[in-house]
C-alpha positions in Angstrom: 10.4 -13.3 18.9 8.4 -14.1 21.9 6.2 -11.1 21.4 5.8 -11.9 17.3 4.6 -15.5 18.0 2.2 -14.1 20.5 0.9 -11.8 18.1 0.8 -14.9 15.7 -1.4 -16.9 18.0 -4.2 -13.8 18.7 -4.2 -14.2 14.7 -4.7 -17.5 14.5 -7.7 -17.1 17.4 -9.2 -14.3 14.8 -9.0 -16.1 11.7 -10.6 -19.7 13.7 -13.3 -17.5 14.6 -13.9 -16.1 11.6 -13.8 -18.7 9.4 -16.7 -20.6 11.9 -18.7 -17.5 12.0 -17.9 -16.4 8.5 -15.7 -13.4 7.5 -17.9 -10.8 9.6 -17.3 -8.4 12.7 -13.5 -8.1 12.7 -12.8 -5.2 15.0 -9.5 -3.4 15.3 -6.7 -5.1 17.9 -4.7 -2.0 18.4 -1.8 -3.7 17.1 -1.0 -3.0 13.7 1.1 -6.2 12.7 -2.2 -8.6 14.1 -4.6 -6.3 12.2 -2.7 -6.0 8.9 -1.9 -9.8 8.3 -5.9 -10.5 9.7 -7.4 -7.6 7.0 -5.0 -9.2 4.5 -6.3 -12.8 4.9 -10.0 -11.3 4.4 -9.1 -9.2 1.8 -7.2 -12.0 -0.4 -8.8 -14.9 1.1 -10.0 -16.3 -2.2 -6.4 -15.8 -3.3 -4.9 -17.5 -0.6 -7.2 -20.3 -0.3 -6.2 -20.9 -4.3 -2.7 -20.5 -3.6 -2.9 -23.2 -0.1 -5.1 -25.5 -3.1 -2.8 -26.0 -5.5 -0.5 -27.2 -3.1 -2.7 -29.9 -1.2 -2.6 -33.4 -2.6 -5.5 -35.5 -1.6 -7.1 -33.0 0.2 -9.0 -30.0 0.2 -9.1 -27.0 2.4 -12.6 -27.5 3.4 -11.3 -31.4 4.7 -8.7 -29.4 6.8 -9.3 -28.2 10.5 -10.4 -24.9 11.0 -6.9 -24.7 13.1 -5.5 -25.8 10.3 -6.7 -23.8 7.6 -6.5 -20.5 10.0 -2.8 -21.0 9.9 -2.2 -21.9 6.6 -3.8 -18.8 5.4 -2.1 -16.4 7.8 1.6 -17.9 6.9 0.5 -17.8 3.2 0.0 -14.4 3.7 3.1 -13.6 5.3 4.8 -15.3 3.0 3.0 -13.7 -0.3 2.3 -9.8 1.5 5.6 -9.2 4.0 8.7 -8.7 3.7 9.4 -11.5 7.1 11.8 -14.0 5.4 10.1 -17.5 4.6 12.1 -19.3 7.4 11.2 -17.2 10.0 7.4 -17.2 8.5 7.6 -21.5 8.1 9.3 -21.8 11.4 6.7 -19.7 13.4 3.9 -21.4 11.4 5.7 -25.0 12.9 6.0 -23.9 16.5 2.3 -22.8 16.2 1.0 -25.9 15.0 3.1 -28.3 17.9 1.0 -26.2 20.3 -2.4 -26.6 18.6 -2.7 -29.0 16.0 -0.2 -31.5 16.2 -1.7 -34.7 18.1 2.6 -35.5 19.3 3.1 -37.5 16.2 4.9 -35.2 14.0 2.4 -35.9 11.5 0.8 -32.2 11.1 4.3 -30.9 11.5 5.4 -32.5 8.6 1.8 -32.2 6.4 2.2 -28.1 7.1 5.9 -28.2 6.6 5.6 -29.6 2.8 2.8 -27.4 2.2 4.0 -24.4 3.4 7.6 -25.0 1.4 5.7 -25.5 -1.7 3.9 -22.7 -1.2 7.0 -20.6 -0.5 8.4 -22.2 -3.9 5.4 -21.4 -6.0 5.9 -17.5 -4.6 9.7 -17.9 -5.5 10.4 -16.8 -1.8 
C-alpha cells in the first residue's frame, strides 16, 4: 500500500505542475500505474473538472488550491477509469491530503471527504 500511495504522491507532484504550467511536457515515468492515471487526467480533464463541479457548493475549482484540485482530479479519475474500489481510492485521496493540504484542522479532510463521496455517488461506485 506503501508503494501505491508513493506512486499517488509523484502524481499529485505531476498534475500540480501541470496545472501551473498548463497541460504541456508530460514525459513518461517508467511506471505504468503513475503514467496511466496522469495521461487519464489530461485526456478527460474537462470531464473530470465537470464531474469535481457539480459537486462543489460555494465554490469553484479555480477557487481551490492547486494541491487541491491536483488531487481531486486524480481520485476522480480513479474513481471513474479503474477498477481500485472507492474506499481504497477516498481513503488514499485522505491520507494524501493530511500530508499536504490539511492546515491540522480537519477542515480539508472533511471538504475532500464530502466531495469525493458525492462524486463516488454520482458514478454509482
Amino acid at each position: 500500500m506503501k508503494k501505491r500511495r508513493e506512486q499517488r504522491i509523484r502524481i499529485l507532484e505531476i498534475l500540480y505542475t501541470l496545472d501551473l504550467n498548463g497541460d504541456e511536457g508530460f514525459e513518461s515515468t517508467e511506471n505504468s500505474f503513475v503514467d496511466s492515471i496522469v495521461q487519464g487526467v489530461i485526456d478527460y480533464k474537462q470531464t473530470l473538472d465537470e464531474v469535481i463541479q457539480n459537486q462543489l457548493i460555494n465554490y469553484t475549482l479555480k477557487r481551490l488550491s492547486y494541491v487541491d484540485r491536483a488531487l481531486l482530479r486524480m481520485a476522480t479519475f480513479e474513481l471513474y477509469g479503474t477498477p481500485t474500489p472507492a474506499e481504497i481510492v477516498i481513503n488514499e485521496a485522505l491520507e494524501i491530503v493530511k500530508l499536504y493540504s490539511d492546515e491540522g484542522d480537519g477542515k480539508m479532510v472533511g471538504f475532500m471527504n464530502s466531495v469525493l463521496d458525492k462524486i463516488r455517488i454520482a458514478l454509482n461506485k
